[in-house]
C-alpha positions in Angstrom: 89.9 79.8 79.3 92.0 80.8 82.6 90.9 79.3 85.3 92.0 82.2 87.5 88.8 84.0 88.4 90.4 87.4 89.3 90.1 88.6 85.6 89.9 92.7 85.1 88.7 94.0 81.5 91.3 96.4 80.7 89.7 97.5 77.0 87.1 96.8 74.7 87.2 97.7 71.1 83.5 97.2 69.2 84.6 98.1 65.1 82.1 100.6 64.0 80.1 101.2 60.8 83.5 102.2 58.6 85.1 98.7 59.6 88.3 98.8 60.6 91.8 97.0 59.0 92.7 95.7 62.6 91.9 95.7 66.4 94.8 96.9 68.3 95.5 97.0 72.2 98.6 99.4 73.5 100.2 100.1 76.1 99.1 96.9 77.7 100.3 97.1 81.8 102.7 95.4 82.8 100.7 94.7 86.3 99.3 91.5 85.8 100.3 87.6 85.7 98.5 86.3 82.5 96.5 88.3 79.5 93.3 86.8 78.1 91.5 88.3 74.9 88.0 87.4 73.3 87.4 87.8 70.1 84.5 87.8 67.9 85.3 88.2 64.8 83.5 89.0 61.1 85.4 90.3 57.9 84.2 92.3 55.0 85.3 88.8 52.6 83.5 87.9 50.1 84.5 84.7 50.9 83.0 82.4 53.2 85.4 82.4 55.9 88.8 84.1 56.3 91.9 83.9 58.0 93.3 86.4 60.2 96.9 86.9 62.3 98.6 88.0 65.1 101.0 89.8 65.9 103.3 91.1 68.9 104.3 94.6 70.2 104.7 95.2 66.0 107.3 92.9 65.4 107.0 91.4 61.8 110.4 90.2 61.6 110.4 87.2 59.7 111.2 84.1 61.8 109.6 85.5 65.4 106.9 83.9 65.5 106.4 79.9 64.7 103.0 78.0 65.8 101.0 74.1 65.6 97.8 73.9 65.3 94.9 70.8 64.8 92.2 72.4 63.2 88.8 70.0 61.7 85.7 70.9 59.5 82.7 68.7 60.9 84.4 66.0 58.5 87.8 65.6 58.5 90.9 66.5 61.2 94.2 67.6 60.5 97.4 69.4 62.1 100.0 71.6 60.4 102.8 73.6 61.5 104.9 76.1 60.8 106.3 79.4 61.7 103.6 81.2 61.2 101.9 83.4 58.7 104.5 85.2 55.6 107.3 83.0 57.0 107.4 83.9 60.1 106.4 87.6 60.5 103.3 87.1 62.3 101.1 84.5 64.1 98.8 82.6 62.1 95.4 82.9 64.2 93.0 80.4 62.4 89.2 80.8 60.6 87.0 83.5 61.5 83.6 84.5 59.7 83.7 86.6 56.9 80.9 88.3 54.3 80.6 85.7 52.3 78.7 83.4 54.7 75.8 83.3 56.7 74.7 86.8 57.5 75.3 88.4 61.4 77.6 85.1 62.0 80.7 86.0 64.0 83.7 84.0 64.9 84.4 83.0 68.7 87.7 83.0 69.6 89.9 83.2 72.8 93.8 83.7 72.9 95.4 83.2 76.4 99.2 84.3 77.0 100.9 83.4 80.3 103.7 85.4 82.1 103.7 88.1 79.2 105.3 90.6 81.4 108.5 88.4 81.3 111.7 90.0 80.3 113.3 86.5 80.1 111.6 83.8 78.3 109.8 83.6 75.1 106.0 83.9 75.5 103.4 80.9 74.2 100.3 81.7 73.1 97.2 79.3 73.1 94.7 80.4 70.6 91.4 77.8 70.5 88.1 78.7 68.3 85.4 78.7 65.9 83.9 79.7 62.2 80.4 78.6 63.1 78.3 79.6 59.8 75.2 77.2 60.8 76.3 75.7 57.3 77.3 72.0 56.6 81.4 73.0 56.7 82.7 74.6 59.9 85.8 75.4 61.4 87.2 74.7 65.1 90.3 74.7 65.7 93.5 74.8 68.6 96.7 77.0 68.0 99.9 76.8 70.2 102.0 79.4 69.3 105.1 81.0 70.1 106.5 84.6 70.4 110.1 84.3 70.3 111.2 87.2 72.3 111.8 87.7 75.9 110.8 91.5 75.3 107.7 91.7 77.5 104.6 92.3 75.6 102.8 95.6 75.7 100.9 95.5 72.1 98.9 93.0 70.5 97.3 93.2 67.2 94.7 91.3 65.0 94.1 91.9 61.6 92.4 89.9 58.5 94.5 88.1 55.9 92.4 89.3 52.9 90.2 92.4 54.3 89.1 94.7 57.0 87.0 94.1 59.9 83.1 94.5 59.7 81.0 96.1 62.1 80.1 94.7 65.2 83.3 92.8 65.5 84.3 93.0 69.4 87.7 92.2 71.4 87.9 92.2 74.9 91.3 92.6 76.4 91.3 91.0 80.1 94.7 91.1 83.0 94.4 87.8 84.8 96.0 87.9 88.5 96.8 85.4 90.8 95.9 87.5 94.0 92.4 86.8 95.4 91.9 88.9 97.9 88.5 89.9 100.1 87.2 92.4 97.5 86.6 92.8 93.8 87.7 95.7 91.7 90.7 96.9 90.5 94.3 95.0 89.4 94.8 92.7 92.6 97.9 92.1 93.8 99.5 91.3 97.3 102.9 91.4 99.6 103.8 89.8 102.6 101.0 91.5 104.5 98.8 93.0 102.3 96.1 92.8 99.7 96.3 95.9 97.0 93.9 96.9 94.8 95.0 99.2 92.3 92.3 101.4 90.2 94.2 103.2 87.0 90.9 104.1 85.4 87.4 104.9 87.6 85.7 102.0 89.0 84.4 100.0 91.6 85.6 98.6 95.4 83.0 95.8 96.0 84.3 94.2 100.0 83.1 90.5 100.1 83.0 91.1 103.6 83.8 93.8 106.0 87.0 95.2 105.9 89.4 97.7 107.8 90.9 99.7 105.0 94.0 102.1 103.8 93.5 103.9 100.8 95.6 106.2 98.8 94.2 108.5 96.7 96.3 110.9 94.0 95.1 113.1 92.0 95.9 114.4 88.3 98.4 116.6 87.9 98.1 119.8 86.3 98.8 120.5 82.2 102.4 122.6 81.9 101.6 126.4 80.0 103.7 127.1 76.9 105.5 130.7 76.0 108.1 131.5 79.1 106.0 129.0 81.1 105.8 127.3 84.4 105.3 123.9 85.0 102.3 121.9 86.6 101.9 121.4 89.7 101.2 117.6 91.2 97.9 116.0 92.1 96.6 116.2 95.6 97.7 113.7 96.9 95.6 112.2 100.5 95.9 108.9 102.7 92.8 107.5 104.8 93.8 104.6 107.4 91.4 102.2 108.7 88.6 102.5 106.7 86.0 100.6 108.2 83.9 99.3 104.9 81.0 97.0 104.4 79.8 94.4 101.9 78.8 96.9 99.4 80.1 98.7 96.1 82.2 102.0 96.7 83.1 104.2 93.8 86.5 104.9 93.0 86.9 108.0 90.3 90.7 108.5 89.0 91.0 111.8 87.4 92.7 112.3 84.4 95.6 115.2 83.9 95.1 118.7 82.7 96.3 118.8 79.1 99.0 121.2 78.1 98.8 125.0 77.2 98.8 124.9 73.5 101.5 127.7 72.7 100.7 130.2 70.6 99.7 134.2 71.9 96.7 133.8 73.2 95.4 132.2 76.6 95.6 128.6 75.1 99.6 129.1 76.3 97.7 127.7 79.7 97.7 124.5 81.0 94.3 123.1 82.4 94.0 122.2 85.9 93.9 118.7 86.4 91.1 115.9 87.7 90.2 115.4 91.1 90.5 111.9 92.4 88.2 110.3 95.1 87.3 107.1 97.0 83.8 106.8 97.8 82.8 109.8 99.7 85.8 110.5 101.5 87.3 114.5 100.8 88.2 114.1 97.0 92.2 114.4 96.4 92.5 118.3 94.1 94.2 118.2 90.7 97.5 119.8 89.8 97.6 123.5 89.6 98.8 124.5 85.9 101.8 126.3 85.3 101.9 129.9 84.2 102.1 131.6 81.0 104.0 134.7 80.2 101.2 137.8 79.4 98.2 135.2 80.3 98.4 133.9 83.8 100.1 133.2 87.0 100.8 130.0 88.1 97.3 128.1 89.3 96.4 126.7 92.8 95.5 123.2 92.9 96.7 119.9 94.9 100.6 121.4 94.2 100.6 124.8 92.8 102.0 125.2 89.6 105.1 127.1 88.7 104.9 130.7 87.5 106.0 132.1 84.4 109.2 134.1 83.2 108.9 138.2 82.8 105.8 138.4 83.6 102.5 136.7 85.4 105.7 135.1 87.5 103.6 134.3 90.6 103.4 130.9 91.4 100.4 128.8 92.5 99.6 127.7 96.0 98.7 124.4 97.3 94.2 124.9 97.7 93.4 123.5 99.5 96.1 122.5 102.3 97.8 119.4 103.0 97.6 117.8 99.8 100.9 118.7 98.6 103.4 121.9 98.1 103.2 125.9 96.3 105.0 126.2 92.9 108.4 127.8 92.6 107.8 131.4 91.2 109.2 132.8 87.8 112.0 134.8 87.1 112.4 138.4 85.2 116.0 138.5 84.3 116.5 136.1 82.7 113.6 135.1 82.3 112.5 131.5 83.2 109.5 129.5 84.7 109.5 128.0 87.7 108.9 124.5 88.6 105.4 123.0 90.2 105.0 122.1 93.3 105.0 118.3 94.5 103.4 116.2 97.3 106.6 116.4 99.5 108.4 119.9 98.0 108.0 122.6 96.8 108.8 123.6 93.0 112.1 125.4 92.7 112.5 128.8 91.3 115.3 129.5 87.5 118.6 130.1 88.7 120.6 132.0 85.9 118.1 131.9 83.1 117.6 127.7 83.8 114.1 126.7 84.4 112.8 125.7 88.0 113.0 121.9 88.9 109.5 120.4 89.6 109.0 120.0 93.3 109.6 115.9 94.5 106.9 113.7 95.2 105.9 111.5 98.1 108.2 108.0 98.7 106.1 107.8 102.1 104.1 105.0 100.4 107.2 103.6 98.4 105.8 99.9 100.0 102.6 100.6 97.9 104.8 101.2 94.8 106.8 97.9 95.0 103.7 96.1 95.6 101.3 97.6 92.8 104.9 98.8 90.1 103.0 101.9 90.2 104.0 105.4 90.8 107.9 106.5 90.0 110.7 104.0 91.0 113.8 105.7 91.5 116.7 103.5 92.4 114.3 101.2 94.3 112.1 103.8 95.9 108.7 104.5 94.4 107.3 108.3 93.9 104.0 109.5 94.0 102.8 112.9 93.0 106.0 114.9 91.6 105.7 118.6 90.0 106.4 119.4 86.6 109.9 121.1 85.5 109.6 125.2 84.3 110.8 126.5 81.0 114.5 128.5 80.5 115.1 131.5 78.3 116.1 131.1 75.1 120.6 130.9 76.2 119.4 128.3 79.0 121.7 125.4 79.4 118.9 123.4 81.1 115.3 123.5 81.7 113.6 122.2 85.1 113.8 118.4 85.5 110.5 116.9 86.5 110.2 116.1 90.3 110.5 112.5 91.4 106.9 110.8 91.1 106.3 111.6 87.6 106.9 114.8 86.9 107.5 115.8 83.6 110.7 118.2 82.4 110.6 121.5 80.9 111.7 122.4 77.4 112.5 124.6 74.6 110.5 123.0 72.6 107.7 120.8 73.3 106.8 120.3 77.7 107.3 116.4 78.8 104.4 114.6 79.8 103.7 113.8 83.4 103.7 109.6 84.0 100.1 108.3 83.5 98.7 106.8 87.1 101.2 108.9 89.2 99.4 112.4 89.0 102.7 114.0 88.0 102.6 117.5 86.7 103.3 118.3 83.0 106.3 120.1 82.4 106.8 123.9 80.5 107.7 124.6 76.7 109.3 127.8 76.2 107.9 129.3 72.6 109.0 132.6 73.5 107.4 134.9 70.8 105.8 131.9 68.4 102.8 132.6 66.8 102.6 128.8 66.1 104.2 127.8 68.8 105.0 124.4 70.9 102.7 122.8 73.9 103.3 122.1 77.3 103.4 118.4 78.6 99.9 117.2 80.2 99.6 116.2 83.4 99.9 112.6 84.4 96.2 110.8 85.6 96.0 110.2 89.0 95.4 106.8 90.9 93.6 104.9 94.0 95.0 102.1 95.8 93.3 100.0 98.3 94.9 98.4 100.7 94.2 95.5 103.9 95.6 93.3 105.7 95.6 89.0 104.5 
């Protein structure tokens, strides 16, 4: 086990009643120093034990992976080595409990995996545990293994060699940094000055000691409509300095992004506002307006306003409540196009000649933040918070909107782009002009806190 104490539990997977043929973690962040997953494992075998593997961002290329392990049963000790399981196409993990054995007996297992965010080294892998069956013959065993890669790792999956997982089975995925810090909560990490807490998903700000505080709050941005549409507008986005806070836990709620209007003729074309954000009980941060949708709905208000839609309903939405970012840029008739949403430092652009509306930029006023915490939109070395989603073109367009800077997603003919998860970027537009079908618009991207003081 690390001996790092700052661990954060980034996901949990418990198999249910079905089973399940493996346990897998994705889009692992790339924020942390080490990664450290538990495992307690039981398979549907009808052996006593079973084996079960590893493998990395879904590589099963033969030769990737190679591993040594010492491994005894309560009566003899060995050692073997190898590279790894089906020559070489995936980690071999060790023993684990399987249906076969003592009933409601589970595995324990921990795998711990230094600098995996790396982009130039390979990545070893320690792997120590046991098949405890409280039966005369039991496994323990110690695994160094090695992912031969310097791709940084952003999946990790663990399946059984001859069946599925039973219920029960748990796996806790944890990011291990080395900032410490005065609070708990959060991904930790630290500059030259400053101690950054970063909260992705809701949570809690726990000071170990009074502390004078900034915090940054941003919203989720708003779901781009479909059919002649306009994109989302940005999350709210609102900075608190010196926030004098005690020895006691605050909550911290990230709001997710509106989803997308679902194309189609009928009122699902429209996006869905997004989630507020807040920090304790300071004013919460607004969600994205959503864009608007030809025959169902102007552009909506929200942190940035969302961009209206082409023909008609080409109004765009306005930034309600103030000072949390900028209006949408407003549709166009002829030719008809939707305009982009706004973003925390512009405001969304109107079509010119029949080419959707650019999303509106974001803020780089906190690029420091950025560099510290690789959130938000980095952009030639500057870092982007809160950008608006880009607006549809007609169907001749030689462009739709580009998404502003700070995650902002782009407009399209076809399917809307997705605003950037943790930046509260606004989805951007699909067109669908007269599609019964039809395409969806790109949902907004979830928002994010960050707090910050001084070392």
């Amino acid at each position: 086990m690390p001996t790092n104490p700052n661990m954060v539990a980034i996901q949990t997977v418990t198999v249910g009643s079905g089973g399940a043929a493996s346990i897998d973690f994705t889009s692992i962040p790339q924020t942390y120093t080490d990664l450290y997953i538990v495992l307690s494992l039981r398979s549907a075998h009808s052996s006593t034990d079973d084996d079960w593997y590893m493998r990395i961002n879904g590589v099963s290329t033969g030769g990737t992976y190679a591993n040594r392990r010492l491994y005894g049963n309560g009566a003899t000790a060995s050692s073997a080595s190898g590279t790894g399981g089906t020559s070489g196409a995936q980690i071999y993990g060790g023993w684990n409990n399987s249906a076969g054995g003592t009933a409601s007996t589970f595995s324990n297992i921990s795998i711990y995996i230094p600098n995996y965010a790396s982009t130039s080294t390979y990545k070893s892998i320690s792997i120590d545990g046991v098949q405890e069956a409280n039966a005369t013959t039991a496994w323990a065993y110690i695994n160094a293994a090695l992912f031969q890669s310097n791709n940084a790792i952003n999946q990790v999956t663990i399946t059984s060699w001859n069946s599925t997982w039973a219920q029960h089975t748990t796996a806790t995925l944890y990011g291990v940094t080395s900032a410490q810090g005065s609070a708990t909560g959060g991904i930790v990490t630290s500059d030259a000055n400053y101690y950054y807490h970063t909260f992705v998903a809701s949570g809690t700000f726990t000071p170990l000691k009074s502390l004078s505080c900034d915090v940054l709050v941003v919203a989720g941005g708003g779901g781009g409509s479909s059919r002649l549409a306009g994109g989302g507008g940005a999350g709210g986005l609102l900075y608190y300095s010196n926030q004098s806070l005690t020895n006691t836990a605050y909550t911290v709620t990230v709001g997710a992004g509106g989803a997308g209007g679902s194309g189609g003729n009928s009122s699902t074309s429209l996006g869905i506002v997004g989630n507020n954000s807040q920090f304790a009980s300071l004013t919460a941060s607004t969600g994205g307006g959503r864009g608007g949708s030809y025959q169902f709905g102007n552009g909506g208000n929200g942190g940035s306003g969302g961009g209206g839609a082409g023909l008609i309903n080409m109004t765009a939405g306005t930034a309600s409540p103030s000072g949390q970012g900028n209006n949408g840029g407003a549709g166009a008739a002829s030719p008809y196009a939707g305009g982009g949403g706004g973003g925390a430092s512009a405001t969304g652009s109107s079509p010119v000649s029949g080419n959707g509306g650019a999303g509106g930029n974001g803020s780089s006023t906190y690029s420091s933040w950025g560099l510290a915490t690789s959130t938000g939109q980095n952009s030639s070395g500057t870092y982007y918070y809160a950008g608006g989603g880009g607006g549809c073109g007609d169907a001749n367009a030689s462009s739709h909107g580009t998404g502003g800077l700070g995650g902002g997603g782009a407009g399209a003919g076809t399917a809307g782009v997705a605003g950037t998860a943790n930046t509260g970027g606004g989805g951007g537009a699909a067109r669908n002009e007269f599609d019964a079908g039809g395409v969806t618009g790109g949902a907004g991207g979830s928002g994010i806190v960050i707090v910050r003081y001084a070392k």
